[in-house]
C-alpha positions as CSV (number, residue, x, y, z in Angstrom):
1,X,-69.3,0.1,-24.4
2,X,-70.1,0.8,-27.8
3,X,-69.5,3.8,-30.4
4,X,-71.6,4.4,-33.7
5,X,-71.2,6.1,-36.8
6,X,-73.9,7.4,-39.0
7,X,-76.1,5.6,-36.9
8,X,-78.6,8.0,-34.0
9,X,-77.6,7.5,-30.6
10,X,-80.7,7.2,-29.0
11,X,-81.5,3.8,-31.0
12,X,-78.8,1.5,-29.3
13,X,-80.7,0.2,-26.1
14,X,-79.4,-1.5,-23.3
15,X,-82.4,-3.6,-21.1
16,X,-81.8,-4.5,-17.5
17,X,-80.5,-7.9,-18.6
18,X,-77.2,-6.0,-19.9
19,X,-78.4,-7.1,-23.6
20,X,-78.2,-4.4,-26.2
21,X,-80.5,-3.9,-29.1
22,X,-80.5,-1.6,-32.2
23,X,-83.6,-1.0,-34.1
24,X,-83.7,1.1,-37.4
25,X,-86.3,1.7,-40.4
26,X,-85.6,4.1,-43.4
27,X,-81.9,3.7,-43.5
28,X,-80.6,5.4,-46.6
29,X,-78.5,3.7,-49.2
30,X,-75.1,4.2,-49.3
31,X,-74.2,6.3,-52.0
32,X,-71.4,5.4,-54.7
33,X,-69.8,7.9,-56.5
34,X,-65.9,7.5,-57.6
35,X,-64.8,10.8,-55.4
36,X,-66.6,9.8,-52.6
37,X,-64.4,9.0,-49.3
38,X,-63.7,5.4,-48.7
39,X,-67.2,3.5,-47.7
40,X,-65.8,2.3,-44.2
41,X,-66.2,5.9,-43.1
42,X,-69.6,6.4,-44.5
43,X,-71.4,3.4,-43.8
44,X,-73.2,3.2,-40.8
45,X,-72.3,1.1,-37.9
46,X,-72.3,0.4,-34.6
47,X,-68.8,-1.3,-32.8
48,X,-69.5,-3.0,-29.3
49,X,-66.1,-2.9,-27.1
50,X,-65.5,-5.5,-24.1
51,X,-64.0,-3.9,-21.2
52,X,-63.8,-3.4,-17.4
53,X,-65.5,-0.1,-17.6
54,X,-69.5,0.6,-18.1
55,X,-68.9,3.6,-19.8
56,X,-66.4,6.0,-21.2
57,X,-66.7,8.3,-18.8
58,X,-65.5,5.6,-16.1
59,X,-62.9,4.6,-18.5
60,X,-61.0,7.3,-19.0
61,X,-61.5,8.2,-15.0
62,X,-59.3,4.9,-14.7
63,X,-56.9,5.1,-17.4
64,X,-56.1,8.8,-15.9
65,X,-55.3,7.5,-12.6
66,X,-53.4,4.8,-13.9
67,X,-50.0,6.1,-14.2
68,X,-47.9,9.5,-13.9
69,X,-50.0,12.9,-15.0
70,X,-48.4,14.7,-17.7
71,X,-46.7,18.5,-16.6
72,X,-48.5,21.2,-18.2
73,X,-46.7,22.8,-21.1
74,X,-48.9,25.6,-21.6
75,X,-47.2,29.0,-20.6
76,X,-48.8,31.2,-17.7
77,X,-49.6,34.5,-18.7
78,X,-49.6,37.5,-16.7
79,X,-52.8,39.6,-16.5
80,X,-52.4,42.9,-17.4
């Protein structure tokens, strides 16, 4: 699995062989400018994440199943 910031979705590619690529052309510098937010949360990047599941979607179908549901604390409302 694997989550990117800045960076467009559709340019992460996984081939058959379960190999990913990520191809980019005009990237934009990173700007500097002293009020700008930290740079780790403007730069662009792509993390890759081992685990069990092929996508998050499966993930979090597991991890939901995987111990006690939490009771609902939102209040039910009559309809009037």
């Amino acid at each position: 699995m694997w989550t990117a910031i800045g960076v467009p979705y559709e340019t992460v590619v996984r081939d058959p062989r379960g190999q990913y690529t990520l191809d980019v052309a005009d990237v934009p510098a990173t700007p500097n400018d002293d009020w700008m937010p930290p740079m780790n949360t403007i730069k662009w990047k792509v993390e890759f994440y081992y685990t069990y599941a092929r996508s998050g979607v499966d993930y979090w179908i597991q991890k939901a199943g995987a111990g006690p549901r939490m009771p609902s604390t939102s209040p039910t409302l009559p309809f009037s």
